[in-house]
N, C-alpha and C positions, 0 to 999 in steps of 0.2 A: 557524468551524471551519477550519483548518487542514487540508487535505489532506494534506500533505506535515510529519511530526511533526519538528523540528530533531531533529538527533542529539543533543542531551542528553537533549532528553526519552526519545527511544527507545532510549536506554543507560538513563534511569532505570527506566523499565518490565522494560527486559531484566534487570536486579538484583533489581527486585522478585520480577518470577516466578518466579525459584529459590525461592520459598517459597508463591507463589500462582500457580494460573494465571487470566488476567485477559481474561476474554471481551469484544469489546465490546459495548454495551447493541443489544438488536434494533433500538429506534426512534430510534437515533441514527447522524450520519453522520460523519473525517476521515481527509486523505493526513497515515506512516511516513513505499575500501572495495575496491580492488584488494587483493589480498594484502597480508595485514596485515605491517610490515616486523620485521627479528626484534628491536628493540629492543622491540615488543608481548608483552603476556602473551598475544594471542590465537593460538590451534591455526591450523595451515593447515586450511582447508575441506578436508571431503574430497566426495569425486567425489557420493554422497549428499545433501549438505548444502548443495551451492552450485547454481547453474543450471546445467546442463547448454546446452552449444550449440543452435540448433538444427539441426534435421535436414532435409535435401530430401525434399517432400511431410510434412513432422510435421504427424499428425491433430489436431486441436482439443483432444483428448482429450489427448495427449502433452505439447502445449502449456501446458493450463494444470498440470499436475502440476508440469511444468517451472518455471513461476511459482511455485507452491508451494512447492519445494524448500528455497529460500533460509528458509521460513519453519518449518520444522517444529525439534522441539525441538533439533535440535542445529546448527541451518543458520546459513547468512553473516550472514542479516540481525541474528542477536543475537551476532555475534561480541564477544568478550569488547577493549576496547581500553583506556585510561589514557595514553596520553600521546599528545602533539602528534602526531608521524608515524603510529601506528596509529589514531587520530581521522581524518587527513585521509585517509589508506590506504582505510578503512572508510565515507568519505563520499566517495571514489571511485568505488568499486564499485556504492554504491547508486544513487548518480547513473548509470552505465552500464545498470547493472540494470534502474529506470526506462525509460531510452531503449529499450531494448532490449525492454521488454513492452509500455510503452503506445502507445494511438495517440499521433500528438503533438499532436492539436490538446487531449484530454483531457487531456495531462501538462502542455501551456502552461494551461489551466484551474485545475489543482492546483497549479502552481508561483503563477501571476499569484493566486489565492484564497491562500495564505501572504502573498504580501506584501501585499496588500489589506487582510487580517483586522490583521496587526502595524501596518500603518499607518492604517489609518481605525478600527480596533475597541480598538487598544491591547491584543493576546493575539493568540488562532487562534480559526480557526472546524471544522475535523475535527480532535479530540483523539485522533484512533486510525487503525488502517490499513485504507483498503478493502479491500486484497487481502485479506487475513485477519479481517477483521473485528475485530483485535483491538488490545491495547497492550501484548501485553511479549508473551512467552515459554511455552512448555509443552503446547498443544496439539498435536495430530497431525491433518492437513489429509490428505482424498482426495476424487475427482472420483467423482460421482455419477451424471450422463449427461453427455451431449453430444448435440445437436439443431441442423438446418438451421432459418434463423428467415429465411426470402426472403435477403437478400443476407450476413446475418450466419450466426453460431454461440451459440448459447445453451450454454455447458457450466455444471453444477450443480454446488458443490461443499462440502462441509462441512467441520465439526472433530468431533473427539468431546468438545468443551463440551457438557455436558448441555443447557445454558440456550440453548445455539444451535442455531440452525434454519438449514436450508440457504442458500446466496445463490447469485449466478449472474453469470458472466461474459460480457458479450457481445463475441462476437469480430471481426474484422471482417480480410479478406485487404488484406497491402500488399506491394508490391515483394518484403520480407523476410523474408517469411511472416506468420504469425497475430499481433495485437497488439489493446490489450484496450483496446477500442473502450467500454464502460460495465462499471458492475458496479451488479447491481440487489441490494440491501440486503436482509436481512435482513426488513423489511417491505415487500422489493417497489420503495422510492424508490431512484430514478435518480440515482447520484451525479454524470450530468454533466448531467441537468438539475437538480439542486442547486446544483452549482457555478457555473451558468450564473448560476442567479435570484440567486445571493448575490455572484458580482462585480460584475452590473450595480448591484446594491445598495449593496455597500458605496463600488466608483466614485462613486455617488450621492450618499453621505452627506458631512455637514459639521461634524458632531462626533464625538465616540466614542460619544456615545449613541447615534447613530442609528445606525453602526456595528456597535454589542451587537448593536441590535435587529435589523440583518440576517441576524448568525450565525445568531438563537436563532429564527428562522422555519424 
């Protein structure tokens, strides 16, 4: 599984959902661009669509909406691109975007489980995006609580996919404010003890076989 979906994949999904929208499965886990330049077909974000900065003192609550933003039906993350410059443009931002929400030792997990999965597995091992649960486009994303959890933040958040059930971001304070320390799935599994048990695995491994069979645990 793949953490971190290549941007082809995540333009392929983004095309699709203009005709479906594509939840991802409850019991399954993986990780999903500066302003697009004007040789792009893609709109500039508007102030809705893209992350917002943060703010001194932003509540857990503000924070993950914030996260959200990029993703709802009209946001950065599915911006429309087609050629080289608004490809790289589009995989800038997300890259910052990234940095900018997760913890880092979780985004060195998601980045290090991409290249693991392509090199020991032959594919990926997360075919869709934590944050969203999803793989393309069309839902509408809002925060459901927000909870102290001892040194962390628990906020709750959904879509209004039928087939999906709330999930939850754990938060955690750094220097720069709030950054998304885990995200408990759908059925409750830990996407960074996921990622943990499946890079020391596929690190492990010495075929593609044994590889597979790390993602598919």
């Amino acid at each position: 599984m793949t953490t971190r979906i290549t941007l082809s994949l995540l333009l392929a999904a983004a095309a699709l959902a203009a005709c479906q929208r594509s939840a991802a499965p409850a019991n399954t886990a993986a990780v999903p661009s500066a302003a697009p330049s004007a040789a792009s077909a893609a709109p500039a974000p508007s102030a809705a669509s893209a992350a917002a900065p943060a703010t001194p003192g932003e509540t857990p609550a503000a924070f993950a909406a914030r996260v959200l933003a990029p993703y709802q039906a009209d946001g950065q993350m599915w911006a429309n691109t087609g050629t080289e410059a608004a490809d790289a443009a589009q995989q800038a931002w997300q890259n910052k975007f990234e940095a900018d929400v997760y913890d880092p030792a979780l985004l060195k997990l998601i980045n290090d489980n991409s290249d693991l999965a392509a090199e020991r597995s032959g594919g990926m091992d997360f075919d869709y995006d934590p944050l969203c649960q999803c793989q393309g486009a069309g839902a509408a994303y809002s925060v459901v609580s927000a909870r102290p959890d001892g040194a962390r933040y628990d906020v709750v958040v959904k879509s209004d996919e039928t087939a999906q059930t709330p999930w939850t971001f754990v938060l955690a304070r750094s220097p720069a404010g709030w950054r998304i320390w885990d995200v408990l799935e759908q059925n409750g599994r830990s996407v960074r003890a996921t990622l943990t048990q499946h890079n020391a695995c596929l690190r492990a491994a010495k075929t593609e076989a044994q590889g597979a069979k790390c993602v598919d645990q």
